[in-house]
C-alpha positions in Angstrom: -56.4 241.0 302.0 -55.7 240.9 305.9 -58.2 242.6 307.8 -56.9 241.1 311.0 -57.5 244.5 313.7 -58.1 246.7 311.1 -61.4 248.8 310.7 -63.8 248.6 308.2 -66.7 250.3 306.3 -68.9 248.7 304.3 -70.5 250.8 301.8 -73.8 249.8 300.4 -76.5 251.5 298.2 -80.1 249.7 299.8 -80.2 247.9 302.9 -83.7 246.2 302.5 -83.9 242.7 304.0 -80.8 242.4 305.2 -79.6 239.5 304.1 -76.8 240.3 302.5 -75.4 242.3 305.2 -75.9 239.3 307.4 -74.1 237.4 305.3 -71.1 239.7 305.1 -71.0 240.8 308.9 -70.8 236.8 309.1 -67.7 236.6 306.7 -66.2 239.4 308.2 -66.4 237.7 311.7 -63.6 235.4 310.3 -61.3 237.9 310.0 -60.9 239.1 313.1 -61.5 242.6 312.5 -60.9 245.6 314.8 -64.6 246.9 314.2 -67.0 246.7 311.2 -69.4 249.4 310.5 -72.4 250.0 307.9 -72.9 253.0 305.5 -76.2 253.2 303.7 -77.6 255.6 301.3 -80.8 254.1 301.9 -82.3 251.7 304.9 -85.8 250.2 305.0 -86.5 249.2 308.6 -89.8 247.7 307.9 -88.2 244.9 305.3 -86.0 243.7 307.6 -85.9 240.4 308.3 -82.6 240.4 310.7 -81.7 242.5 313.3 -79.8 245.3 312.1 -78.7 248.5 312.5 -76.9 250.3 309.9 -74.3 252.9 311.8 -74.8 255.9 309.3 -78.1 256.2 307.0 -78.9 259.0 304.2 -82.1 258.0 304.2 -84.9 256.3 306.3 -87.7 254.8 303.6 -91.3 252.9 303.9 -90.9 249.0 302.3 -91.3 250.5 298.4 -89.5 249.1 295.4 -87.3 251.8 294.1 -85.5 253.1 291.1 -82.9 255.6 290.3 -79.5 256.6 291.2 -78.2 253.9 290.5 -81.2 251.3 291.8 -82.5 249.4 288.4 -85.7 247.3 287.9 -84.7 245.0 285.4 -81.9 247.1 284.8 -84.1 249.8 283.9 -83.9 253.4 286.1 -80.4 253.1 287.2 -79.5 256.2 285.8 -81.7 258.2 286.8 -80.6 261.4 289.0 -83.2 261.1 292.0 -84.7 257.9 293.6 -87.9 257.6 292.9 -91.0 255.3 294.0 -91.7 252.5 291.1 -95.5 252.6 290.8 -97.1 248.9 290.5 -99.8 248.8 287.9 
């Protein structure tokens, strides 16, 4: 697909680390495109590990490993119908 000067959203369920994001925003550099801008339902500014700034977030969240609404452990809690807080034991 030709992104050449067109603008795009990327979508994404966790931002955590960041390195996929980096990754992308790298790929998408070779496109050319008009402007590239980051949706995420959840962002964890304390895991990053690249600087990063997501343009719209649902939710600010401490470093915890979560499950539900579609984030899996093991592809366990995906569907659940609230995020939850996986407890370590």
């Amino acid at each position: 697909m030709d992104l050449k000067d067109r603008h795009v959203i990327i979508i994404e369920d966790i931002v955590d680390t960041g390195d996929t994001m980096r990754y992308l925003f790298e790929e998408l550099k070779k496109h050319h495109c008009a402007s590239v801008k980051l949706a995420t339902l959840v962002f964890k500014p304390a895991a990053l590990k690249h600087p990063l700034t997501p343009d719209y977030v649902g939710f600010e969240v401490p470093p915890d490993f979560l499950v539900g609404y579609g984030l899996d452990y093991d592809g366990l809690g995906r569907n659940l119908n609230s995020i939850y807080v996986l407890k370590s034991e």
